[in-house]
N, C-alpha and C positions, 0 to 999 in steps of 0.2 A: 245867251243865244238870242238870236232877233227872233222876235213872236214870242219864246216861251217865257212864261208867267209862274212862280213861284209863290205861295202864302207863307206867312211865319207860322210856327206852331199854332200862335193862337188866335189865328187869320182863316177868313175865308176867301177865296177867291170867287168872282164874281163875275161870269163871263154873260153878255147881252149881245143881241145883234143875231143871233141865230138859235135853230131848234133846241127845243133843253126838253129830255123825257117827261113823260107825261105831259100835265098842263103845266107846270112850272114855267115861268115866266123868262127864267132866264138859268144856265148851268153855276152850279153850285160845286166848288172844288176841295178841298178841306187833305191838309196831309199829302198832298204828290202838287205837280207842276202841269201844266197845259201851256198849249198853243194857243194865241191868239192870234185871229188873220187882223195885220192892222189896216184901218178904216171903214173895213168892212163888222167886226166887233169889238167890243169896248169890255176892256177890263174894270173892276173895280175891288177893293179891298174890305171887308167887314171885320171888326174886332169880337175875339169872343175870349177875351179875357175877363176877369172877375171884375167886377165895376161897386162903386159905393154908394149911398144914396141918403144921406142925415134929413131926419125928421126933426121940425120943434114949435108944436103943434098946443092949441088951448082947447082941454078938452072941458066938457062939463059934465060929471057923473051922473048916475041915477037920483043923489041928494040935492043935487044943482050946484056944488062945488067945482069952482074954476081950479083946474089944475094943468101946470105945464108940463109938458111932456115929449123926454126927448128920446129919439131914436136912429139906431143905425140899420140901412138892410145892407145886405150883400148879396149882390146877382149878377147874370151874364147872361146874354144869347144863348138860347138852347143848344144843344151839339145835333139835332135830328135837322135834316133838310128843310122840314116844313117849317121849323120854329126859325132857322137862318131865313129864309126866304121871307116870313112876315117881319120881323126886326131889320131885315134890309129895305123893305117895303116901305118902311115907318123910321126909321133912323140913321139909312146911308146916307146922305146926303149930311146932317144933323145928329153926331152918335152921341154926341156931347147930353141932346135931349133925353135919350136914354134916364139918365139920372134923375133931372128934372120933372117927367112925368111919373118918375118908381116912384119918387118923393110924394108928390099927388095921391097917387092913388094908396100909397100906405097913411097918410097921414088923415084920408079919408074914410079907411076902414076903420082905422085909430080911434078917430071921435066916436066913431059908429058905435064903435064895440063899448068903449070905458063909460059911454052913455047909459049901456046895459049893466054896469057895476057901480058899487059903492066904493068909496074910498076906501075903506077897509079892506074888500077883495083883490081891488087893485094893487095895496100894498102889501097884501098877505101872499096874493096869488099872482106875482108878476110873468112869470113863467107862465101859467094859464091864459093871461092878455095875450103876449107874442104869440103862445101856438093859436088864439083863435084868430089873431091879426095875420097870419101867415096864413091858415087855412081859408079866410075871408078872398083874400089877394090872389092866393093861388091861381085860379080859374081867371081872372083876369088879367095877369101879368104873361099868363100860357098865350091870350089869343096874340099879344104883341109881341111875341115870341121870345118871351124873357124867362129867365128859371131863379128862384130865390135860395140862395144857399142857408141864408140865414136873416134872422133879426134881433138886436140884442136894444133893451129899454134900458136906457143911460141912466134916466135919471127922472122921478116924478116930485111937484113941488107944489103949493096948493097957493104961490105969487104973497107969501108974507101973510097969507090968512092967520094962520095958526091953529088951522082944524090938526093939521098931523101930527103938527108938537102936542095939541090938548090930548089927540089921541096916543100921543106917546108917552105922555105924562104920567099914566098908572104907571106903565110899565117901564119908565126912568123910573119913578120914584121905589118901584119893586127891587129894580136894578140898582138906585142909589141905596136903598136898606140892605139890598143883599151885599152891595160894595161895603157897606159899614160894617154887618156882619164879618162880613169877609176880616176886614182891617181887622175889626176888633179880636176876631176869632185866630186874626196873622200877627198883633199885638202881644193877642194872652201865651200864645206859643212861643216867639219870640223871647217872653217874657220868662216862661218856663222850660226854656232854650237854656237863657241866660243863668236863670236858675239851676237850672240841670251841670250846666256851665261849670259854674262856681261850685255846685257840690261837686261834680268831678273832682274839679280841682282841689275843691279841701281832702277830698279821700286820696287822690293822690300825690298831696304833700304829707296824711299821715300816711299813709302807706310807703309812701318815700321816706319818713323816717324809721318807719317800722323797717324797713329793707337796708336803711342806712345804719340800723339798730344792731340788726342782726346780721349784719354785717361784718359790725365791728366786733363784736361778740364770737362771732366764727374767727375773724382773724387771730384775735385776740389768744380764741383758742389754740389758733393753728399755733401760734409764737408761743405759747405753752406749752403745745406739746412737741413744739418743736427742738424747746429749752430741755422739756423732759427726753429727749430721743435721742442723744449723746450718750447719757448715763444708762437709761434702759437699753441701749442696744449695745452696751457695753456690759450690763451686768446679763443680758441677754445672751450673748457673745460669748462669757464664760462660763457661765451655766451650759451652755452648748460644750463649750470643752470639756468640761466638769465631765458632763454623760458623756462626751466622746471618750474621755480617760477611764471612765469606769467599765464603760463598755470594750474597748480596750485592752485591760488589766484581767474582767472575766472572761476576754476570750484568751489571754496567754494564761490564766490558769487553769482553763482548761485543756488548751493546747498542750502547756505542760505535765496535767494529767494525763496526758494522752501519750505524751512524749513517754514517763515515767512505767505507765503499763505497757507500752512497747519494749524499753528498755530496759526494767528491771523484773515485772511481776511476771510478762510473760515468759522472758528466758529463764526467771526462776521453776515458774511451773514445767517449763519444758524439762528442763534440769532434773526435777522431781520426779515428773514421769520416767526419765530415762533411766532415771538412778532403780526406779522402783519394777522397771521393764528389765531392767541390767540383773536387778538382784532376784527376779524372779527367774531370768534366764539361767544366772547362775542355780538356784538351789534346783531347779530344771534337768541344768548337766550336771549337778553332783550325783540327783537321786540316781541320773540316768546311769552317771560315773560307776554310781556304789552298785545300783543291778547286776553292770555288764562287769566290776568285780567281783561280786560272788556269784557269778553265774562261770564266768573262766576260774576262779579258785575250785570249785566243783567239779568243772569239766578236769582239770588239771590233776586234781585229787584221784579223779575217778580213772584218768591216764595212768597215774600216779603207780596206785593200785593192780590195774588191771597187768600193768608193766611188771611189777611185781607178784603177782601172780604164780605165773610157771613157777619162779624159784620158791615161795610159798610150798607150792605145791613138791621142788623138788625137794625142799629141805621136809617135810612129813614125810614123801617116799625114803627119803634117803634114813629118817628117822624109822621108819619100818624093817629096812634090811639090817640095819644093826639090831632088832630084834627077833626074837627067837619064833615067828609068824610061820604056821603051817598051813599050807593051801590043801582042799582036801579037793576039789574037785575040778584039777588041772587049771587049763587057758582060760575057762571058762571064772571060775573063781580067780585067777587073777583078774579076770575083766573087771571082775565086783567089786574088787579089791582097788583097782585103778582108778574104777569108777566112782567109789567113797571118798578115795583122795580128792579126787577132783571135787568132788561134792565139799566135803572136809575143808578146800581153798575157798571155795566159793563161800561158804558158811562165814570162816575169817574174813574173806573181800566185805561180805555184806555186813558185818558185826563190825569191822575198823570203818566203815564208810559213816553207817551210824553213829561211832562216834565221832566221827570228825566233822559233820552236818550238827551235831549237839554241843559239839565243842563249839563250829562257829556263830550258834543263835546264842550260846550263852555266854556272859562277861569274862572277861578273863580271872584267871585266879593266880594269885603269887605264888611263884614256889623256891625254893632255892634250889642256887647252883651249887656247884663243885667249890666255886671261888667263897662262897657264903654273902652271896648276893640274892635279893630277891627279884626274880623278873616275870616278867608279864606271858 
């Protein structure tokens, strides 16, 4: 666009020719774009990028030792307005200068300061030189509106004197004893390394034959007992059958015992019982037999008897009338008279029953018959 004016990031833009706030001499833009009216103001561009500035510089210590001394700064134009405005004041036109005059002025604090040190501190304390060389600077590099990021001391050398090597010379020669130390200390290890090495190894090549020993010794075994493990698991084998057979043989003898008291002891026993249940039954019903015979021969006798009776009775009566019997006190003494008989039967009933009860408890006796036989 005609008129507007753009910076790059690390630009300022630089507008003259009209009012700018404050006393500020001219408008300062930084980050956006403006307008410029042309011929009426004048644009320009300022850098505020990081800029470098090598020093190499002959300084002379507090001992009066010449030493060279090299150095780098790093700085840029401030980013505040005030600090753009004096750097544009002093180096637009010339930014190149920038450098050239950082160089100046650091190379000048430089002698200043390493004047106040000894060689020693300088080389002990180089860190200590830059911060007081930056701190020195500071305040002056602010009013030409520059800012230092940094400085680093490259390199200090005393031009082929040899103060630095002498004074480095303890402390090689500390360094070369402690390097010998070292070696030799890296030597005797090595050496006992090696050592160590070689006793390993002899232990284990005897222990590799010891392992190759017993080895062979186990195998050897194993083929031993593997020659013997044919025969032993064969006499093993039958011995196994052996006790299986006998084991075997006493369980079918016992089975067979078993068989034997089922089959003959116990139906023998039963047999025996039955016989001895049978025979006790019978002598049971004999006795019962022989009771209930002489208990009906009795009764039967006594039927017997009793049946015979009347005529009993009528053959006495009938035995009195063929007798010459006088009644002297009519009905009545017949009654006595009937009444004796009766009695008279009854006498015989009970006198034959007795003996027939004595005849049956006692044995028989032989008698003979008619025929001249004896019988019972």
């Amino acid at each position: 666009m005609l008129g507007y004016k753009v910076p790059a990031p690390d630009e300022a833009l630089l507008i003259s020719g009209g009012r700018a706030k404050g006393n500020a001499p001219f408008r300062v833009v930084t980050g956006h774009g403006a307008f410029v009216i042309p011929f009426f103001r004048k644009a320009r561009f300022l850098t505020l990028a990081m800029c470098e500035s090598e020093v190499a510089e002959k300084c002379v210590t507090q001992q009066g030792i010449t030493l060279n001394v090299r150095a780098v700064i790093a700085f840029k134009v401030g980013n505040d307005t005030e600090s753009i405005i004096s750097a544009a004041q002093r180096f637009l036109s010339e930014q190149d200068q920038m450098s050239v005059l950082t160089g100046r002025i650091f190379a000048g604090h430089l002698r200043s300061i390493i004047g106040s040190m000894t060689v020693e501190q300088i080389i002990r304390e180089r860190q200590k030189l830059a911060t007081e060389v930056l701190d020195g600077s500071k305040e002056e590099m602010a009013r030409i509106g520059l800012a230092v990021d940094a400085l680093q001391i490259q390199s200090i050398d005393d031009d082929g004197l040899g103060y630095i090597n002498a004074m480095s010379a303890p402390h090689n020669a500390a360094i070369q004893q402690q390097a010998q130390i070292a070696q030799a200390q890296a030597n005797q290890a090595a050496a006992e390394a090696e050592q160590e090495s070689q006793r390993k190894q002899a232990e284990f090549a005897r222990e590799t034959a010891i392992v190759k020993a017993q080895y062979k010794a186990e195998v050897d075994k194993a083929q031993a007992q593997a020659a013997q493990a044919g025969p032993l698991a064969e006499a093993q084998a039958q011995r196994e059958v052996l006790e299986m057979k006998t084991e075997l043989a006493q369980r079918a003898a016992e089975l067979r015992q078993q068989e034997l008291v089922a089959e003959v002891v116990k139906p023998a026993e039963a047999e025996a019982e039955r016989v001895r249940i049978m025979a006790v039954a019978d002598a049971e019903k004999m006795k019962i037999l022989a009771e209930a015979a002489a208990s009906h021969k009795r009764v039967a006798l006594d039927k017997a008897l009793i049946d015979q009776l009347p005529q009993i009775v009528e053959k006495a009566a009938l035995g009195l009338s063929n007798s010459n019997l006088t009644v002297l006190n009519g009905a009545e003494g017949l009654g006595q008279v009937a009444a004796g008989l009766v009695s008279q039967g009854l006498a015989i009933y009970e006198a034959l029953r007795g003996d027939i009860v004595e005849y049956d408890d006692a044995p028989p006796v032989p008698t003979n018959n008619d025929a001249g036989h004896v019988s019972l």
